[in-house]
VMD Tcl script that builds the backbone (N, CA, C; Angstrom):
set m [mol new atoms 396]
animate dup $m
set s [atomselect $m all]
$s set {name element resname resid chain x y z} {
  {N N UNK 1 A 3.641 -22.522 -9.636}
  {CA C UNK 1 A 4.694 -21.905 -8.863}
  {C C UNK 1 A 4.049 -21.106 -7.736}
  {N N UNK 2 A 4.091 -21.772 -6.736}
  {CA C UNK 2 A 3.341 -20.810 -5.390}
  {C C UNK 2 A 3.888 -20.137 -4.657}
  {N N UNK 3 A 5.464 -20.283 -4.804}
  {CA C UNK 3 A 6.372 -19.089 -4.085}
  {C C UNK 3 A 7.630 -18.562 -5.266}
  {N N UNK 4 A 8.147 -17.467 -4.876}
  {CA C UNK 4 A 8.916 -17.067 -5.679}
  {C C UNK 4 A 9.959 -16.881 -4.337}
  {N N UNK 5 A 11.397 -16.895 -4.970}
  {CA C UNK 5 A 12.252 -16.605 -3.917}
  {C C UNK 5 A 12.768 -14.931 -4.084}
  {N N UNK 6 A 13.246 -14.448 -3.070}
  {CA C UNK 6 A 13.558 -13.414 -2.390}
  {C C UNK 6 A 15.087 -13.296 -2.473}
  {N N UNK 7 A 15.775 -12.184 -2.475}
  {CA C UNK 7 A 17.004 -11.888 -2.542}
  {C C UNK 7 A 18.243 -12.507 -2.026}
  {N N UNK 8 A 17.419 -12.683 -0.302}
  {CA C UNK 8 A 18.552 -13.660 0.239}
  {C C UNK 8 A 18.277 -15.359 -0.084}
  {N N UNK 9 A 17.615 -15.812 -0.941}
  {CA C UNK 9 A 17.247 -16.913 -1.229}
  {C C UNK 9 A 15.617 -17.355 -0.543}
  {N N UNK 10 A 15.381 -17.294 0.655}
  {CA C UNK 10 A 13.873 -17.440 1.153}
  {C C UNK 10 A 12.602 -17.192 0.084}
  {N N UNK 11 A 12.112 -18.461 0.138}
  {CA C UNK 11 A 10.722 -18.751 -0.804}
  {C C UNK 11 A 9.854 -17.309 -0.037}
  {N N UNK 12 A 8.728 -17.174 -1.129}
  {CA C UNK 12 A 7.947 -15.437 -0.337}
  {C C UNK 12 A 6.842 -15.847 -1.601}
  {N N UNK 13 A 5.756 -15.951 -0.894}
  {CA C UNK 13 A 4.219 -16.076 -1.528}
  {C C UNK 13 A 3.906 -15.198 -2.496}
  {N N UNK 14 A 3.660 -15.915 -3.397}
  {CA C UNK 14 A 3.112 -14.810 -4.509}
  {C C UNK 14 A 2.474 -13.624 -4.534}
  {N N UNK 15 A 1.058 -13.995 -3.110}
  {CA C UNK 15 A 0.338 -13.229 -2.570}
  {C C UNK 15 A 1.379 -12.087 -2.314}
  {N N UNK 16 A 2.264 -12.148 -0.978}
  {CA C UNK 16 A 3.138 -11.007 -0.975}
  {C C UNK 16 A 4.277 -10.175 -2.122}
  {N N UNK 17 A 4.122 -11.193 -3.058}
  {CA C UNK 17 A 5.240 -10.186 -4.209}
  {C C UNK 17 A 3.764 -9.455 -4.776}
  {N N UNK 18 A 3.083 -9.945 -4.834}
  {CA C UNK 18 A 2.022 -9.017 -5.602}
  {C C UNK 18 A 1.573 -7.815 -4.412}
  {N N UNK 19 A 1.094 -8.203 -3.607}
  {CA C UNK 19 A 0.907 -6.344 -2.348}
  {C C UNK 19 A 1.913 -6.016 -2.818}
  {N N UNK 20 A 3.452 -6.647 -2.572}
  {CA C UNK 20 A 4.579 -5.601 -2.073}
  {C C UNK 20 A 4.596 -4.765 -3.456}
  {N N UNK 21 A 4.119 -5.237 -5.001}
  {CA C UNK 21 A 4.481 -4.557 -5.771}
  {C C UNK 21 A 3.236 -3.310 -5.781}
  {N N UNK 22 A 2.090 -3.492 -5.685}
  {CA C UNK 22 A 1.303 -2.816 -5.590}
  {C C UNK 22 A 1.259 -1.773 -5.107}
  {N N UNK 23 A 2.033 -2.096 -3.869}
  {CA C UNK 23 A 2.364 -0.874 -2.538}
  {C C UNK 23 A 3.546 0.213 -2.908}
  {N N UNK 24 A 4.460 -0.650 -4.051}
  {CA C UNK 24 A 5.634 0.145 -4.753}
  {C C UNK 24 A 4.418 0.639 -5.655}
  {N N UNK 25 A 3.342 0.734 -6.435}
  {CA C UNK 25 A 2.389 1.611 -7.039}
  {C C UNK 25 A 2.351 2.409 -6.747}
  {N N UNK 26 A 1.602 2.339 -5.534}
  {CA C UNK 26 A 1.128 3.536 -4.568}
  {C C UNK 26 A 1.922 4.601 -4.321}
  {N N UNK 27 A 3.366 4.395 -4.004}
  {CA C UNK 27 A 3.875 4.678 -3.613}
  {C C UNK 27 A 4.329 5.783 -4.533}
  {N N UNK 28 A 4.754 5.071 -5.847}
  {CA C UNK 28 A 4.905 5.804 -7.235}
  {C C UNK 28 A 3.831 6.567 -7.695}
  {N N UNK 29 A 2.722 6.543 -7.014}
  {CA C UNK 29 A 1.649 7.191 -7.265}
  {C C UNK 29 A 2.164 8.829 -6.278}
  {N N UNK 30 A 1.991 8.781 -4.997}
  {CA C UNK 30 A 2.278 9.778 -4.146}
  {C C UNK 30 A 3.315 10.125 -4.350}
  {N N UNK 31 A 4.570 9.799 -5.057}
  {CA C UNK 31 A 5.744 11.096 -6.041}
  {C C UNK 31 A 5.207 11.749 -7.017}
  {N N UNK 32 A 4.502 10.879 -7.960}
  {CA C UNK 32 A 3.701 11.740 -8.403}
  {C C UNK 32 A 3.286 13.230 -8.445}
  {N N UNK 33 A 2.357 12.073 -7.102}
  {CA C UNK 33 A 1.421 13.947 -6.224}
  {C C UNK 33 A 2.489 14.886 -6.227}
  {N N UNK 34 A 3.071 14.192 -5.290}
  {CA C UNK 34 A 4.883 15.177 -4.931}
  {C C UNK 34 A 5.410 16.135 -5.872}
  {N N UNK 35 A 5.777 15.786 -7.051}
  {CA C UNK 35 A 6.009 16.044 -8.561}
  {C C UNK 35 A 5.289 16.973 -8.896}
  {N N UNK 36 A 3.887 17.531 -8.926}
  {CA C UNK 36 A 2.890 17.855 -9.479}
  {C C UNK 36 A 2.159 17.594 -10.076}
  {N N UNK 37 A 1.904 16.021 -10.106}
  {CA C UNK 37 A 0.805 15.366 -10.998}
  {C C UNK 37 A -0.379 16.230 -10.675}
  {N N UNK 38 A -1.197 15.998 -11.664}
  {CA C UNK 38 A -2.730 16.969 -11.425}
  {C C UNK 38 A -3.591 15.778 -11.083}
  {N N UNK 39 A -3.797 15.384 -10.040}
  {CA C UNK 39 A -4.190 14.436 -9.605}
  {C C UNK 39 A -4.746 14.340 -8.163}
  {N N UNK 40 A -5.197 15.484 -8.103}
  {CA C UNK 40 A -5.583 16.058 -6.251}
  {C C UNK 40 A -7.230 15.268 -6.264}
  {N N UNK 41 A -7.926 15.079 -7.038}
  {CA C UNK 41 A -9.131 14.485 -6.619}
  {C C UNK 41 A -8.949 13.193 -6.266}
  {N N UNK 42 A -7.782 12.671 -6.852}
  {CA C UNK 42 A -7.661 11.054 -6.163}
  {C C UNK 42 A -7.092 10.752 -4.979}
  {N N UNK 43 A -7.100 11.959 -4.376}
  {CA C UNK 43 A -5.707 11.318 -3.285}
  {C C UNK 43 A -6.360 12.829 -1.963}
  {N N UNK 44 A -5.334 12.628 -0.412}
  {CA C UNK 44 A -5.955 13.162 0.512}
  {C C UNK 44 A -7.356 14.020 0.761}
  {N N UNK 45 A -8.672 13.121 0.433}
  {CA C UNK 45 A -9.793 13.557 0.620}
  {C C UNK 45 A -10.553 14.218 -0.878}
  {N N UNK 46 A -9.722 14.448 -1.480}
  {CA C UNK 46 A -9.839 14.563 -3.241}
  {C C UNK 46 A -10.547 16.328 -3.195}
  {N N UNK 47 A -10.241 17.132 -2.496}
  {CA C UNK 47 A -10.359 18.341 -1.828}
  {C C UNK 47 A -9.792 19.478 -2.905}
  {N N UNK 48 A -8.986 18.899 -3.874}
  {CA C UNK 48 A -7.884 19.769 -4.645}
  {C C UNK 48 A -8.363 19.389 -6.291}
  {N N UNK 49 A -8.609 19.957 -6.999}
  {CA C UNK 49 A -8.389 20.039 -8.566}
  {C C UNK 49 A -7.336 20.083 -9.251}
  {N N UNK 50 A -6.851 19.047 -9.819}
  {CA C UNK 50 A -5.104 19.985 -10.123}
  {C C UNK 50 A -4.048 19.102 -9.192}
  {N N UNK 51 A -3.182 20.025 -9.179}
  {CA C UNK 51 A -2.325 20.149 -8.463}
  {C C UNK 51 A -2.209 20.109 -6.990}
  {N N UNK 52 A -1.548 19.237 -6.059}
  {CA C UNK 52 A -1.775 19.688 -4.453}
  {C C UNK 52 A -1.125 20.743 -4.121}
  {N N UNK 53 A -1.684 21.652 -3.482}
  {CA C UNK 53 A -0.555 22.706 -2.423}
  {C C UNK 53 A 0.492 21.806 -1.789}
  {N N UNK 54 A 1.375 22.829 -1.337}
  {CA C UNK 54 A 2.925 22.475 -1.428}
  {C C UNK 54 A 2.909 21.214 0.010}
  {N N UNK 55 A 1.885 21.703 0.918}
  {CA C UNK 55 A 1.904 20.560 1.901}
  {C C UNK 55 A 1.264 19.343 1.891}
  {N N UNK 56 A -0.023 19.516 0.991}
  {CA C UNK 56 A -0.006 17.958 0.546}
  {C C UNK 56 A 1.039 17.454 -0.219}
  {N N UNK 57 A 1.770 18.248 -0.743}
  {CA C UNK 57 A 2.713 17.529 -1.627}
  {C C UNK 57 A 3.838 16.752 -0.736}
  {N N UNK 58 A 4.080 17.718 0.092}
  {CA C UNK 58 A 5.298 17.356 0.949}
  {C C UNK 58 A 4.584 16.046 1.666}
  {N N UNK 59 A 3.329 16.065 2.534}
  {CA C UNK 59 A 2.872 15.156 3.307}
  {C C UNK 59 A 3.074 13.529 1.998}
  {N N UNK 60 A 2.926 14.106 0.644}
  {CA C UNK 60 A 2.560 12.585 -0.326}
  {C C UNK 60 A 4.388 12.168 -0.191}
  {N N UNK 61 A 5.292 13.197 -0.270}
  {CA C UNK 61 A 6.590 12.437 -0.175}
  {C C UNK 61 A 6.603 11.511 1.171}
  {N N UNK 62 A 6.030 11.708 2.244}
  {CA C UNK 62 A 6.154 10.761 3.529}
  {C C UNK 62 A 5.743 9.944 3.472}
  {N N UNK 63 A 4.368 10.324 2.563}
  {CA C UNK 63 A 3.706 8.669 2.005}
  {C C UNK 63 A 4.458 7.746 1.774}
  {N N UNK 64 A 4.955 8.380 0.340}
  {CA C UNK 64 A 5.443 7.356 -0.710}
  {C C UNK 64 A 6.864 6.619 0.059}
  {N N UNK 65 A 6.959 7.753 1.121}
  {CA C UNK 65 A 8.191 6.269 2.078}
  {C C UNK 65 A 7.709 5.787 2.483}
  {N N UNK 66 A 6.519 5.313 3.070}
  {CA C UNK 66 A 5.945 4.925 4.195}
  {C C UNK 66 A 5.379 3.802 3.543}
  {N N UNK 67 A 4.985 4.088 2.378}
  {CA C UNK 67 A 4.342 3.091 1.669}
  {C C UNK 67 A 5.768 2.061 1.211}
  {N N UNK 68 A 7.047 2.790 0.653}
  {CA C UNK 68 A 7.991 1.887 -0.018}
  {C C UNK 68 A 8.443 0.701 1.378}
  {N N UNK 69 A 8.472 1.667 2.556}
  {CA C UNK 69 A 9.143 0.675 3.818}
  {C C UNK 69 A 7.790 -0.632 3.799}
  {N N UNK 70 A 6.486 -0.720 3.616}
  {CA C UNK 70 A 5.637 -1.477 4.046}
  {C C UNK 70 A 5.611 -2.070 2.632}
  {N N UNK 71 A 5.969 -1.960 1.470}
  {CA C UNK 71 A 6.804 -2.723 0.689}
  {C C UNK 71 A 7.498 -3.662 0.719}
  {N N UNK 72 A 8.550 -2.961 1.432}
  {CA C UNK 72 A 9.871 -3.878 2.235}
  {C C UNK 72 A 9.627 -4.933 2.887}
  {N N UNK 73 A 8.440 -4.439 3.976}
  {CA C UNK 73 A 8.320 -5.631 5.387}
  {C C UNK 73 A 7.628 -6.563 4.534}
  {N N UNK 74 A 6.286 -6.696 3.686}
  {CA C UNK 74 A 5.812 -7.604 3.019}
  {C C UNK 74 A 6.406 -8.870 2.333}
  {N N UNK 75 A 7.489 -8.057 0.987}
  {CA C UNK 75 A 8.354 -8.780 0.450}
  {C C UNK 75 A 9.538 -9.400 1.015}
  {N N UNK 76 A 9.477 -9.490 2.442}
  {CA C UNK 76 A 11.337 -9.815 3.081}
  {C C UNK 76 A 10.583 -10.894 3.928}
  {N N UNK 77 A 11.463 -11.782 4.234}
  {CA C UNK 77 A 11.450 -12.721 5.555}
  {C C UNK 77 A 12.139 -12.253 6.128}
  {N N UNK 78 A 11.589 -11.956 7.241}
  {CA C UNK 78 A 12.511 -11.583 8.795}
  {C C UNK 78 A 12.006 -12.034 9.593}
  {N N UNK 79 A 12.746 -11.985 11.333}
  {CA C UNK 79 A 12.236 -12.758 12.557}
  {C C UNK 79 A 11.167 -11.129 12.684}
  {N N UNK 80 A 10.172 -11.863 13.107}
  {CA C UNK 80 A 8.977 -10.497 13.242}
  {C C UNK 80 A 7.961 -10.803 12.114}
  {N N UNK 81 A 8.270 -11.581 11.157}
  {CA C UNK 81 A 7.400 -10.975 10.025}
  {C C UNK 81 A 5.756 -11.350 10.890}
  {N N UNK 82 A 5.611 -11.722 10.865}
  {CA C UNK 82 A 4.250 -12.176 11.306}
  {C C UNK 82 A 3.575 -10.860 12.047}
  {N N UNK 83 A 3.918 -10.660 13.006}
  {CA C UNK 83 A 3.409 -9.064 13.359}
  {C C UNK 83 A 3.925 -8.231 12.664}
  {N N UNK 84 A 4.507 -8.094 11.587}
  {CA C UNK 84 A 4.828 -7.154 10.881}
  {C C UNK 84 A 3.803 -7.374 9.552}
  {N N UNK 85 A 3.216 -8.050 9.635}
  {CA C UNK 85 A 2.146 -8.689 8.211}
  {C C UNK 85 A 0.349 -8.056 8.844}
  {N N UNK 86 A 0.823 -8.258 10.624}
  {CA C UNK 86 A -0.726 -7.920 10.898}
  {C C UNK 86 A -0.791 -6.703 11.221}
  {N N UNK 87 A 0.006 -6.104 11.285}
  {CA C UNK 87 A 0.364 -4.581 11.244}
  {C C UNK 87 A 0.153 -3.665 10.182}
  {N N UNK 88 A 0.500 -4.724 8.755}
  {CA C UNK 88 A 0.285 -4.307 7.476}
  {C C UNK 88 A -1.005 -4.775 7.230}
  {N N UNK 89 A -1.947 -5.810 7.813}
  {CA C UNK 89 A -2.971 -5.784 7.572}
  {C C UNK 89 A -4.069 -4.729 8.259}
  {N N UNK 90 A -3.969 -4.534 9.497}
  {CA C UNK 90 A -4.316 -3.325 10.007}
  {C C UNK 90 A -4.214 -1.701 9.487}
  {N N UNK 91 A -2.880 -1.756 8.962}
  {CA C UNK 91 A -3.091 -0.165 7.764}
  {C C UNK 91 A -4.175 -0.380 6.682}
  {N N UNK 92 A -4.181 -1.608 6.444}
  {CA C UNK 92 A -4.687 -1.852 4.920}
  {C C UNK 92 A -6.425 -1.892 5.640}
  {N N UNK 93 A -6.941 -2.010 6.485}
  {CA C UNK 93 A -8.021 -2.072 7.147}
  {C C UNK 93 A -8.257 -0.754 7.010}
  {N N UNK 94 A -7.639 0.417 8.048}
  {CA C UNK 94 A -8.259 1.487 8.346}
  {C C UNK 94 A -7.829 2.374 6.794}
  {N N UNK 95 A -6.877 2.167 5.963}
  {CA C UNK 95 A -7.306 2.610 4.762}
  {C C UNK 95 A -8.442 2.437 4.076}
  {N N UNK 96 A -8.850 1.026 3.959}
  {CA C UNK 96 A -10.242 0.920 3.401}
  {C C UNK 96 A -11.625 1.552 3.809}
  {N N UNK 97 A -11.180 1.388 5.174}
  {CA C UNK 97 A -12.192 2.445 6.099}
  {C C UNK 97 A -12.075 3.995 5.949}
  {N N UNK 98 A -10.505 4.696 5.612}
  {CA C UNK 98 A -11.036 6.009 5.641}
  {C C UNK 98 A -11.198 6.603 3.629}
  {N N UNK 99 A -10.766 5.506 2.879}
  {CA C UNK 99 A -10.937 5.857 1.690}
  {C C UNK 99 A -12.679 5.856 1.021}
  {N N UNK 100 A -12.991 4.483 2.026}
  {CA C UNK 100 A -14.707 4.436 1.909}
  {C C UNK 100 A -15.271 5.835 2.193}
  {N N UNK 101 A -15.009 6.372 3.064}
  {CA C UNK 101 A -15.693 7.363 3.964}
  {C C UNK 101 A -14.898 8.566 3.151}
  {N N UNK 102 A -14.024 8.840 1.559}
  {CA C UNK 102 A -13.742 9.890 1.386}
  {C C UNK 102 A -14.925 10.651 0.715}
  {N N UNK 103 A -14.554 12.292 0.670}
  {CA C UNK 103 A -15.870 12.678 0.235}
  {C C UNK 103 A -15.303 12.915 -1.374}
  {N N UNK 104 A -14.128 12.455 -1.761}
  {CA C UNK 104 A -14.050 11.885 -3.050}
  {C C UNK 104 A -14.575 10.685 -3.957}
  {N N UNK 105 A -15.851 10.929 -5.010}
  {CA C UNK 105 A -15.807 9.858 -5.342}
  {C C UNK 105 A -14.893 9.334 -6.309}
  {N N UNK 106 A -13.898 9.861 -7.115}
  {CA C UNK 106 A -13.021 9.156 -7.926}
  {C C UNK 106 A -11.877 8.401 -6.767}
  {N N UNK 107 A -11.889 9.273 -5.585}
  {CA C UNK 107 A -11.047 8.722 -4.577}
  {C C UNK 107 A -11.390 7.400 -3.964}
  {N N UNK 108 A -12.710 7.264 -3.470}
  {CA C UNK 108 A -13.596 6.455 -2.956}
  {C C UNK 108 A -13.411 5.039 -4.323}
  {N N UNK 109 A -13.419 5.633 -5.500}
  {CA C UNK 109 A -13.727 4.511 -6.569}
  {C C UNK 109 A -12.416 3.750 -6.932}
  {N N UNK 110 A -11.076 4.297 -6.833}
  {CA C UNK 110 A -9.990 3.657 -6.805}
  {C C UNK 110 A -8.995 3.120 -5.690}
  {N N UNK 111 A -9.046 3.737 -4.777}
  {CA C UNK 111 A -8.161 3.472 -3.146}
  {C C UNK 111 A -8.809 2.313 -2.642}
  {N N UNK 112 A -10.437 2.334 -2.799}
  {CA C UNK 112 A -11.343 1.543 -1.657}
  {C C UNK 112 A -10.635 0.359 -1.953}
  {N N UNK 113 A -10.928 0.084 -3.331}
  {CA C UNK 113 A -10.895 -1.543 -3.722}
  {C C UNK 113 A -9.378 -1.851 -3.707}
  {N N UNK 114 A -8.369 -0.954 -3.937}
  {CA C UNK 114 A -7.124 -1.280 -3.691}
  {C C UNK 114 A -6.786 -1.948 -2.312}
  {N N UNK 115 A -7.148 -1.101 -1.151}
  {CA C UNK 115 A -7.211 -1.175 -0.261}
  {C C UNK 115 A -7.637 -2.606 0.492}
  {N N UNK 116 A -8.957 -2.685 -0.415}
  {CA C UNK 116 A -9.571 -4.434 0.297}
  {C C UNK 116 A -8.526 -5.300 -0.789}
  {N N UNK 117 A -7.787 -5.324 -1.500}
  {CA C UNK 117 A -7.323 -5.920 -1.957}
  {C C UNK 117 A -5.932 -6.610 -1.864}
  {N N UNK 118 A -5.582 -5.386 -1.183}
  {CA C UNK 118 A -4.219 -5.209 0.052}
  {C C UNK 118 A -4.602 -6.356 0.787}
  {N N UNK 119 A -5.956 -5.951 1.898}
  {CA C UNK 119 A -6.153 -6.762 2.764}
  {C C UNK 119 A -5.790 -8.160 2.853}
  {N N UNK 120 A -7.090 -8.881 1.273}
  {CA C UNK 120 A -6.826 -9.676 1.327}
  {C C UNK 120 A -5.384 -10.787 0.977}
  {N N UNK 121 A -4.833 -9.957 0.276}
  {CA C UNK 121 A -3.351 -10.175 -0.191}
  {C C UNK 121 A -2.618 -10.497 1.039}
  {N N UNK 122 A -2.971 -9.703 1.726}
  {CA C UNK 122 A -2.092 -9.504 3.123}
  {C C UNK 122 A -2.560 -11.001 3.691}
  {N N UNK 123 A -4.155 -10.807 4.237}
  {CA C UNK 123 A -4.398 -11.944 4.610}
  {C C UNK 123 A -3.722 -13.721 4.127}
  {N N UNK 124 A -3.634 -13.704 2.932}
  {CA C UNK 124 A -3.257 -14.749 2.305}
  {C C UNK 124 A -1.798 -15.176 2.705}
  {N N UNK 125 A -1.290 -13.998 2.657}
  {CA C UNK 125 A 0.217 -13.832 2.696}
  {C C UNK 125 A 0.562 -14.454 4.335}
  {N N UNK 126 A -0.178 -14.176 5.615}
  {CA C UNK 126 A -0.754 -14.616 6.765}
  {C C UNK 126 A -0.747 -16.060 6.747}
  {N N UNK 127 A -1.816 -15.966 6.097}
  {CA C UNK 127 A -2.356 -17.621 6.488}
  {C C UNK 127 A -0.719 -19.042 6.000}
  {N N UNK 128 A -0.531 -18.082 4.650}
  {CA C UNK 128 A 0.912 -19.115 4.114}
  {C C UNK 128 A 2.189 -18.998 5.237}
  {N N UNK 129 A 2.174 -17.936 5.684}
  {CA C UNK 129 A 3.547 -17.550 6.738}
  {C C UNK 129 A 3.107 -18.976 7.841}
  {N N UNK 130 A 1.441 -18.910 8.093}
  {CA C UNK 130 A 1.742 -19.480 9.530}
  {C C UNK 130 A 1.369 -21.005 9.683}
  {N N UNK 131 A 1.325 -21.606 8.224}
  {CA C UNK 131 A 1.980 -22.791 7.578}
  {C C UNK 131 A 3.149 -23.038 7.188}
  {N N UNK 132 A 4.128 -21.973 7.167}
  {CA C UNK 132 A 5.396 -22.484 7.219}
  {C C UNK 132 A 6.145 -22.840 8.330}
}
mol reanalyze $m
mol bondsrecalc $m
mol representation Tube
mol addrep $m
């Protein structure tokens, strides 16, 4: 089974149900933060023990939309998707780039590889769009 269909009926690559769910992770991850998970070494620069202060917290709620909308664009067919896929591959780039470079290593040890993993998801998800 190499595609699964989508709400309005449109076939959607496995590759993309798997990012888009991943990205709903993430996302559920940064309410979390939001929430008060004690979970500050994994997440913005891993700077915090514990708990984030109230503005990382607030900044992880913008996340976790930001992340649910790039959810959205992944898992949907729309006119656009295609620059809307290399757009999502481009976040998923300079994430990998600034999670590499955190001076967290539990941060560094879980985001990085998410991150290239996005990529390539993304990528895949690419290459099938522009065979259809």
């Amino acid at each position: 089974m190499r595609y699964l269909r989508d709400s309005i009926g449109d076939s959607v690559p496995r590759s993309a149900v798997v990012s888009g769910s991943l990205f709903g992770l993430a996302s559920a991850f940064q309410v979390a933060l939001a929430a008060g998970a004690p979970w500050g070494r994994l997440a913005w620069g891993g700077g915090h023990e514990g708990r984030l202060p109230t503005g990382l917290r607030v900044a992880s709620v913008g996340s976790a939309i930001v992340l649910l909308g790039i959810a959205a664009v992944v898992v949907r067919r729309r006119r656009g998707r295609v620059v809307a896929l290399r757009m999502v591959l481009g976040f998923s780039v300079v994430s990998a780039v600034v999670n590499a470079a955190s001076p967290s290593v539990p941060e560094r040890l879980v985001w990085t590889p998410f991150a290239i993993v996005q990529c390539a998801l993304i990528a895949m998800t690419l290459r099938t769009e522009r065979r259809s």
